[in-house]
N, C-alpha and C positions, 0 to 999 in steps of 0.2 A: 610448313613447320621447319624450324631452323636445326642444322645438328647443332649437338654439343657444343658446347662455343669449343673447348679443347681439340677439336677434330675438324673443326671450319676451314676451310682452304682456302690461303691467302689468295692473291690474285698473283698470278706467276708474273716474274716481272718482263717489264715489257721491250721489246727490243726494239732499234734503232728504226730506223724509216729503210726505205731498200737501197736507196745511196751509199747507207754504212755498212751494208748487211754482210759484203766480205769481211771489216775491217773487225766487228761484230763477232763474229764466225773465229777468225783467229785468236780475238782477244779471251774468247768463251773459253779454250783452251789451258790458259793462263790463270784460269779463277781457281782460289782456291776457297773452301768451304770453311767457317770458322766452327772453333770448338767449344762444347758447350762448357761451363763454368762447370766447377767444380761444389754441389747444391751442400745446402747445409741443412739444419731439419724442415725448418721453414720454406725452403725452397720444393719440396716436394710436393707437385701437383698445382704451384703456383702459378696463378693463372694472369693475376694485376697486384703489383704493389707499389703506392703511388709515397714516395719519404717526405712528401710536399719539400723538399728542398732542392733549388735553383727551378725556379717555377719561371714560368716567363708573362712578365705582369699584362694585367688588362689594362688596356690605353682610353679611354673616353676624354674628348675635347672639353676644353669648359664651355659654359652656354655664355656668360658675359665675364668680359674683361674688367680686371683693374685698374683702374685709371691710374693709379699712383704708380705705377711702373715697375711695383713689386711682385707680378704676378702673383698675388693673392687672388686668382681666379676663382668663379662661384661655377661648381659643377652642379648644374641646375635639374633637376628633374620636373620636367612639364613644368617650366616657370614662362608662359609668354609674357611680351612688354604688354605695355596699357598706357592709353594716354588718359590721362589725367587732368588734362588744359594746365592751361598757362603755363606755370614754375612745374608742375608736375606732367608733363606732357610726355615723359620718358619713365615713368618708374613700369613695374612688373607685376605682377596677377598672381596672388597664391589663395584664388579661390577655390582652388581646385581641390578633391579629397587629399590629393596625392603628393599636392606641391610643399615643395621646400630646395631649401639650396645648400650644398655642402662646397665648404670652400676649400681649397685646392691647399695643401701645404697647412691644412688647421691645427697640427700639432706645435706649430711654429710657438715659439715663445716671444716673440713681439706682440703674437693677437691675444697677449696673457694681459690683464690688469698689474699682478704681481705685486710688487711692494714699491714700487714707482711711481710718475707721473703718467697719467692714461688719460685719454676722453674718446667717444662714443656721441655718435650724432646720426642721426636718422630721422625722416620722414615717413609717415604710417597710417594710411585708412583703413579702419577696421570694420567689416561687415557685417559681421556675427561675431558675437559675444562669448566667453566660454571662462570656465573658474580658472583658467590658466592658459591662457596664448604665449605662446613663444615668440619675441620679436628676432631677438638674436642672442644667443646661447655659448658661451665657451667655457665649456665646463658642467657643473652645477644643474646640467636637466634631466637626469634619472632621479635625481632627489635633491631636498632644498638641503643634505648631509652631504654632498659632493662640492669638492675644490672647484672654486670658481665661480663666473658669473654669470645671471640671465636679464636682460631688459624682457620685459613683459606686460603683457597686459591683463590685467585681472578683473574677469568681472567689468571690463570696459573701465578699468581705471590704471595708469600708467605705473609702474613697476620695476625695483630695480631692487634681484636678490642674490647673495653671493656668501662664501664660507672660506674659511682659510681653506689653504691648503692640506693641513693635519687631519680635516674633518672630522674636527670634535660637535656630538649632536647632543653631549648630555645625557644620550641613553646608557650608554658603555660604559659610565665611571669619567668620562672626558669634562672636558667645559663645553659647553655648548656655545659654539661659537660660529652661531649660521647668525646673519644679520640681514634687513630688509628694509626698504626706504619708498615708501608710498607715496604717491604725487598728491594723494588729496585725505590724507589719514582722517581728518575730521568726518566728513561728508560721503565721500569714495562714490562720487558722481561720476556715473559712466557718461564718455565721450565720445563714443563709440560713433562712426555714422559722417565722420569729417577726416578732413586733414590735419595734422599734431606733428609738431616737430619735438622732438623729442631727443635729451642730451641729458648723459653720465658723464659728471666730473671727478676723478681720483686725483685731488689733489694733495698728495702722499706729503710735499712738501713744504706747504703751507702758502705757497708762492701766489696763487691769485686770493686766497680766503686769508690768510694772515695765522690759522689755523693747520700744524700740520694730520694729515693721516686725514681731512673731512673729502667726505662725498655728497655730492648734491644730483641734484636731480632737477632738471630744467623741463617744463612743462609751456610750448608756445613760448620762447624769451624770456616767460616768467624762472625763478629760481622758488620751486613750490615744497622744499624738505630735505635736507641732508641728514648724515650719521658722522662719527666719528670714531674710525674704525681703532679697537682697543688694541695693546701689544696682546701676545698671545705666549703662556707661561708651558715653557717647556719641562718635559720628564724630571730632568736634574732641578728646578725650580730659577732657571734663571728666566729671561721672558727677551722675546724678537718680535717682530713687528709682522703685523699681520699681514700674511702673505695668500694674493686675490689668484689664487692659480689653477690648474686645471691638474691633480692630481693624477700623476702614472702607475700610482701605487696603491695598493688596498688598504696597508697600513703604512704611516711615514716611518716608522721606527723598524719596518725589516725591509728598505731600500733593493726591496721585489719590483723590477719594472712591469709595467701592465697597463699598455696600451686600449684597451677593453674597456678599463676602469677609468679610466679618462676620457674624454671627449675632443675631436673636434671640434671648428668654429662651424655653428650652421647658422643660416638666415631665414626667416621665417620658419623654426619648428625646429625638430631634432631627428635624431637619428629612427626615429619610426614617427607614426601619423599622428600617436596618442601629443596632444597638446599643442596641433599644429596650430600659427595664423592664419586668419581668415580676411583676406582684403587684398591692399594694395602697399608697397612700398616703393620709395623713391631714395636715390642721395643717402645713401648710408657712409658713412667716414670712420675710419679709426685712426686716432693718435696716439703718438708717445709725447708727454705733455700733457698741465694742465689750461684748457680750455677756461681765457677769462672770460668775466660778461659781454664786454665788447665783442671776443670773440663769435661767442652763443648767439649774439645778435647779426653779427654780418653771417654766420649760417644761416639763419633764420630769413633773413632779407637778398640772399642770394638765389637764384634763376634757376642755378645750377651748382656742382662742386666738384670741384680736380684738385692737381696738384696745388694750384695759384689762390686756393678761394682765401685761404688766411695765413697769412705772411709773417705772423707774430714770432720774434726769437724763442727758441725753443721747443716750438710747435713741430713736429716733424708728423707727416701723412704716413700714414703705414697702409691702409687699405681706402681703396675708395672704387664703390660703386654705385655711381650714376647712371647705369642701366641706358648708358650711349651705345656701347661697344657690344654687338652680339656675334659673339664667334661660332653662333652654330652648333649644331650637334651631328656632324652627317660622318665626323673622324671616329669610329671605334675599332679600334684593334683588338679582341678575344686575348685572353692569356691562355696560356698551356700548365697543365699539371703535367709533369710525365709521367710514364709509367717506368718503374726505374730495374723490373725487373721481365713484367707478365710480358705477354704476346703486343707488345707496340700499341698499347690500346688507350693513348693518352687522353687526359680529360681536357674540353678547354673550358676556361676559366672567365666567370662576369661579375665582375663586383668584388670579387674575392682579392684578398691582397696576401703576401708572402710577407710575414714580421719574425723576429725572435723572438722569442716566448724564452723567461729565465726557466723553466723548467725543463721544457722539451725542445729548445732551439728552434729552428725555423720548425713552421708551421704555417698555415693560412689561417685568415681571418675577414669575419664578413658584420656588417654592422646592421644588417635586419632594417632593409628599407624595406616598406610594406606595400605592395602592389607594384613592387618594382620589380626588373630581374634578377637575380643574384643566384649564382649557380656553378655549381662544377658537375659539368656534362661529358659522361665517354662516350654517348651514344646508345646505340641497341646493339648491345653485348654483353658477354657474360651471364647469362640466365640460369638456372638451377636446369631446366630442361629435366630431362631423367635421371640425373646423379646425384649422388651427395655434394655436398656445397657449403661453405663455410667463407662468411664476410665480416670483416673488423676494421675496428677504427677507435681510435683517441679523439677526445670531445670535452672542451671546457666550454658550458655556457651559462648565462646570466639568467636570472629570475627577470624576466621579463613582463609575466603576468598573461603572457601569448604560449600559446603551441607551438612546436618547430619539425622538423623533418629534419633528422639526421642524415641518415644514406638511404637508398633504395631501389628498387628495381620495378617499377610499376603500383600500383596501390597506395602510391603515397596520398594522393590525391580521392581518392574514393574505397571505401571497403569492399567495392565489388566490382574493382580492378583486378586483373589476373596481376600474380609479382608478389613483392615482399617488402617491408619498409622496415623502420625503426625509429619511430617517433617519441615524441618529448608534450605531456599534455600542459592545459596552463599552470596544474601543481606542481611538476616536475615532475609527474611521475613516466616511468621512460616502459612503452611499449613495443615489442616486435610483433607483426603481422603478416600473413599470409595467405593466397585463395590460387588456386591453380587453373580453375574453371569460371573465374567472372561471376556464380552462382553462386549456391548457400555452401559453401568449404572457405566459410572463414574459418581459420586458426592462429593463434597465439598467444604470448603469454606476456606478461609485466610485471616490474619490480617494484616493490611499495618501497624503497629507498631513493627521496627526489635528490635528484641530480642536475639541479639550474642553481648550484652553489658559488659559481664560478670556481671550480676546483675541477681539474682532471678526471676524466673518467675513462676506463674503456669496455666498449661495448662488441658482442660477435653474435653474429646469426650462425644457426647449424639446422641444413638439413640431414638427416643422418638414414638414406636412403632406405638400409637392408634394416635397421624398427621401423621405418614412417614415422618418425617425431621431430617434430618442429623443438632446438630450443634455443634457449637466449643466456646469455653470460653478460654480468657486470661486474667489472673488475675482478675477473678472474672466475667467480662464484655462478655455478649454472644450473640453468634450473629443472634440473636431471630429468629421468624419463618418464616420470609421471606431472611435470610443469609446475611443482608448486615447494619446491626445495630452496635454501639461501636465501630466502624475501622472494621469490616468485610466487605469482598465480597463474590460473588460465584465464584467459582473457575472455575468449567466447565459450564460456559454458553449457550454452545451449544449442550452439551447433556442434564443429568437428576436435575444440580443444585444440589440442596439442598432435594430433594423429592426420595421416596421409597414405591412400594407398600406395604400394612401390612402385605400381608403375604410373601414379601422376605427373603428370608435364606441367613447370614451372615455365611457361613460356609467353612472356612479357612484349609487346611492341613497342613501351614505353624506353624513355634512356636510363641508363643508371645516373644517379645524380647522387652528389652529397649535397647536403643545405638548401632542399627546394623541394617545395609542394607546387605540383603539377605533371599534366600529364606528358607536357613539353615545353620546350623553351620560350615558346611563344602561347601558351596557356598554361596560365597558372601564377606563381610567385605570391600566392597568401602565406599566413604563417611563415616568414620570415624565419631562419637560425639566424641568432646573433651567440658570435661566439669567437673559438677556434675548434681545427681540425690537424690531426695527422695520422701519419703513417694507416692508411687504406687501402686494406687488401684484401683478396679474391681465391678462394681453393677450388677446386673440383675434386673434392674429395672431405670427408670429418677430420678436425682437429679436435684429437683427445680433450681434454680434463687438464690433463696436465700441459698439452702444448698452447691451452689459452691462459692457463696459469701464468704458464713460463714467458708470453708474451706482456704478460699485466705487469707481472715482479722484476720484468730484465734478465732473466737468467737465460731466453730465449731473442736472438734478436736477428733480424731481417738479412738476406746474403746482400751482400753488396758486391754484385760480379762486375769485373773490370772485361769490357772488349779485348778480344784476341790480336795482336798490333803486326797481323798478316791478312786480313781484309784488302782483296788486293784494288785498289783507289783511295781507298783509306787513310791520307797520307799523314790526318793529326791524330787517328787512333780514337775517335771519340765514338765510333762503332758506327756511323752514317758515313755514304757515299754522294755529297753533296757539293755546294756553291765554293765549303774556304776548302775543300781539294783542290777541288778546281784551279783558286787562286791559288795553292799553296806550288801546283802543276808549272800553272801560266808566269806566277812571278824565277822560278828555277828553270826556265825554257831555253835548252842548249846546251846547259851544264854539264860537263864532260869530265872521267875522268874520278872524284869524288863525291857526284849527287849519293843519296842515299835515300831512303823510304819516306823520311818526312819531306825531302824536297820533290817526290813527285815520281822518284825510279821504284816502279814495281815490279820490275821484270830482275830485277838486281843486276844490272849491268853498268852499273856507274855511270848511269846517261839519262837524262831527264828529253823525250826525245816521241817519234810519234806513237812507237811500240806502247808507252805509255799510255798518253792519251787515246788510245784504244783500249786501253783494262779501265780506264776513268769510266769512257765512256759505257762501254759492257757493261757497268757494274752501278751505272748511275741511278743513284735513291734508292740502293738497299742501306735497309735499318738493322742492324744486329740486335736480335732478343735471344736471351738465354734459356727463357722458353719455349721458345718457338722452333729456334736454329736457325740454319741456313733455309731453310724449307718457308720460314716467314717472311723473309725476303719480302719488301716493299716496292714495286720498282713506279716511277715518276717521272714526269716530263720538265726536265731542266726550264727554272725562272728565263727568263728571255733574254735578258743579261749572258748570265748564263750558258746558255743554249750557243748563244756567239759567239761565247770563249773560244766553246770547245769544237766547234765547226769552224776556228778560225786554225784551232791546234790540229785538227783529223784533215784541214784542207792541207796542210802540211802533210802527211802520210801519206794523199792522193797524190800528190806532187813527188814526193819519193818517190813512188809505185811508175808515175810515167817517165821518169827520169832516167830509171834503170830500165826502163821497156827500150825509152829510144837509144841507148848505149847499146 
């Protein structure tokens, strides 16, 4: 059984090898202990508080490269190639449940249609059929009311559907201004079952049709239906031209950014499973320009496509993948959440990205790929164990028509997991749950107010040890001691409610995670969150009534404790005794006379010299936490790099040492 996470004992840090062990010895002397910050209400009993800001991103390689030299790379998820014979002997495999491919940089406004010259050219075997496959998506695939545009296949018949940018649908008082161009409107003969080359022309300017603002739609070299796309009448009643874009806003007329509400370029499907393709793709192209017939035809007759396949003036390649270039997937770098106040107990980060959010500034955001990873992981910490406990977090997410997993600590994954979660059903409605014993001690409650509006919310668990009651708070409102107070009920009414003996043990194997159902990192990732997240944090102890209030409304807000700038190695003050000390040491090496604390003199002697590099070393990989103290202390074994510096700097202090022996 674990103690209390609050009473855990770091790992004391670790000291030098026996070679240093005098130099070590002396320096220990020299250390001085930092002092804890000065706590503000929230800081009491704090145990994790993560501000998701300066997060450090997750890296994943793309799987194939762009030919066009634009890096528009396609970060592939289980996309293997496939030969295809002949002309298609390179395309790629999205048979799979799971396959799709998100392109690298898809907020780009090159891979927009816009009010410009654009074309779109791809190759496409489809295997199975379905009332909407996604070939290639920018924009416009959570609904045919979203900016932007999708080639598709419907029903095994070729497709191409798109919406200004304003996203007027008619419903709302707007005009309805979603538009759609069928390859075979008569007949809608599925062709499913072959290879189709298939081409979107926006020729905004009239330059290949003679016609400006037409769209056509090429089916096999044939030209099988075009639109011509209307101006579009704005508020004041003057009218602009109708603009094929991938909206950042929810509404154009309160210029609120909202990356969420927009989409990325994906290839075969979207940002979850729902409407994926089913087959094989080849030679996919994107231009700025409009594609004439001759052009559509030397696509069509070519082997293959890069930069050189069509040379027309005007014509410029913005993306092209021909599924030559596989760069693998074996690069992934983890990002980090930190934890910005508790005991060093940073989360790392899969899928998740760090954006601006106009409301609440930085935050992370995750896009709900389904059977994929995506997660923020601190590990196995911070349990409820036998105290009271109190967990929160800020959450904006989308109607998705899916379940999600907010935060939690075991249980997310099954109701007769030990732990506690806080879940999002497919109505919105937002659940907390708990079992202490794996058995029949479910407890919990939920709010009949759905919260996948995409609007801010925030949500807090309280264990509140000395009643035994489980309760839940949304946006401030909780669901007091009997669980059915402000829009709450109880959840399991036929077993333990809302109630818990005082001395049950909340003690989880599972990791704490935000945005992930599963029992670990490597089992699990259903129910996707697609959303954002911030400010998630951790008590060992009950927050009042009013101190969750005062976190919802602002009038309560999070300490932000600055390192003590006498940490002795410490030389930028950023609370870690690490690598840019090191350098900051190594580059001030000699300095006599005027060095000072950031170049490297700890001992304050106006000398940057080996005395130093002895309190570096003594002190190397403590982490300053304001919770913890000196006592949490992290200690590490210097990167290799590294490790050479500073055995290159302490061979210097050995060398003193016998210099004045043989004197």
């Amino acid at each position: 059984m674990k103690a209390p996470s609050s009473i855990r004992p770091f790992v004391a840090p670790i000291r030098r090898r026996a070679a240093l062990a005098v130099l070590v010895a002396t320096a220990a002397v020299l250390c001085l202990l930092p002092s804890h910050a000065v706590r503000a209400d929230l800081a009491t009993n704090l145990q994790l508080y993560s501000s998701m800001n300066n997060t450090t991103p997750y890296v994943h390689q793309a799987y194939w490269g762009d030919a066009s030299g634009n890096s528009y790379d396609g970060q592939a998820f289980d996309v293997p190639s496939y030969d295809g014979g002949g002309n298609r002997s390179t395309a790629v495999d999205f048979t799979g449940t799971t396959n799709r491919m998100k392109v690298q940089s898809g907020y780009d406004s090159l891979l927009d249609a816009g009010t410009g010259d654009f074309s779109v050219s791809l190759w496409y075997y489809e295997m199975a059929i379905s009332s909407y496959s996604y070939l290639l998506t920018s924009g416009n695939n959570a609904s045919s009311a979203r900016g932007g545009f999708v080639l598709a296949s419907v029903n095994g018949v070729p497709r191409i559907r798109m919406n200004d940018v304003a996203e007027g649908n008619g419903n709302d008082g707007t005009v309805d201004t979603r538009l759609g161009v069928n390859s075979d409107p008569d007949f809608m003969q599925d062709i499913s079952g072959a290879w189709h080359h298939l081409v979107a022309v926006f020729d905004r300017t009239g330059t290949v049709t003679g016609t400006a603002n037409n769209v056509q739609l090429y089916v096999d070299n044939v030209m099988k239906n075009s639109v011509v796309l209307p101006d579009v009448q704005n508020p004041d009643l003057s009218y602009r031209p109708y603009n094929v874009l991938k909206s950042l806003e929810k509404n154009i007329l309160t210029n609120v950014t909202d990356t969420t509400h927009g989409d990325p370029v994906f290839i075969g499907g979207q940002g979850t499973t729902s409407n994926a393709f089913t087959g094989y793709m080849d030679d996919l192209a994107v231009y700025r320009g409009a594609l004439s017939a001759g052009d559509v035809g030397t696509l069509y007759s070519a082997s293959s496509v890069n930069v050189g396949t069509i040379t027309t003036s005007g014509i410029t390649p913005v993306m092209i993948h021909n599924f030559e270039n596989n760069l693998g997937r074996s690069s992934e770098t983890l990002g980090e959440v930190p934890d910005n106040y508790g005991a060093n107990a940073a989360g790392t980060m899969k899928n998740f990205r760090q954006v601006t959010d106009a409301t609440r500034g930085e935050v992370i955001e995750v896009d709900g790929f389904s059977n994929l990873k995506e997660y923020v992981d601190y590990g196995d910490v911070l349990d409820p164990m036998d105290q009271s406990y109190t967990a929160s977090i800020w959450f904006k997410i989308e109607d998705t028509g899916d379940g999600m997993t907010l935060m939690g600590k075991g249980m997310n994954n099954s109701t007769g997991d030990i732990g506690w979660c806080v879940k999002v059903d497919e109505a919105g409605i937002l659940g907390i749950r708990a079992n202490h014993n794996g058995t029949g001690t479910k407890m919990g409650v939920k709010n009949l107010t759905p919260v996948n509006d995409d609007e801010w919310h925030h949500v807090a668990v309280v264990f509140d040890r000395e009643s035994g009651v489980l309760k839940g708070y949304l946006d401030g409102a909780g669901s007091g001691a009997s669980g059915d107070e402000n829009g709450w009920e109880v959840l399991y009414t036929d077993e333990f409610g809302i109630s818990f003996e005082p001395d049950s043990t909340f003690d989880s194997t599972q990791p704490l995670f935000i945005g992930y159902t599963g029992a670990s990192v490597t089992s699990g990732g259903k129910d996707p969150a697609v959303g954002r997240f911030d400010d998630f944090a951790v008590w060992n102890r009950v927050l009042t009534d009013t101190e969750i209030l005062g976190i919802y409304d602002g009038t309560l807000t999070f300490p932000t404790p600055t390192p003590p700038d006498d940490i002795p190695g410490d030389a930028n003050n950023d609370g870690k005794v690490d690598a840019e000390d090191a350098k900051a040491l190594a580059g001030n090496w000699g300095k006599s006379g005027d060095a000072a604390w950031g170049d490297g003199d700890f001992n304050g002697d106006l000398k940057v010299d080996a005395k130093d590099a002895a309190i570096l070393a003594a002190n190397w990989g403590y982490i300053w936490s304001p919770a913890a103290g000196a006592e949490g202390a992290i200690a590490s074994v210097p990167e290799p790099g590294t490790l050479t510096l500073l055995l290159t700097l302490l061979a210097g202090v050995a060398t003193g040492f016998a210099r004045r022996r043989v004197a």
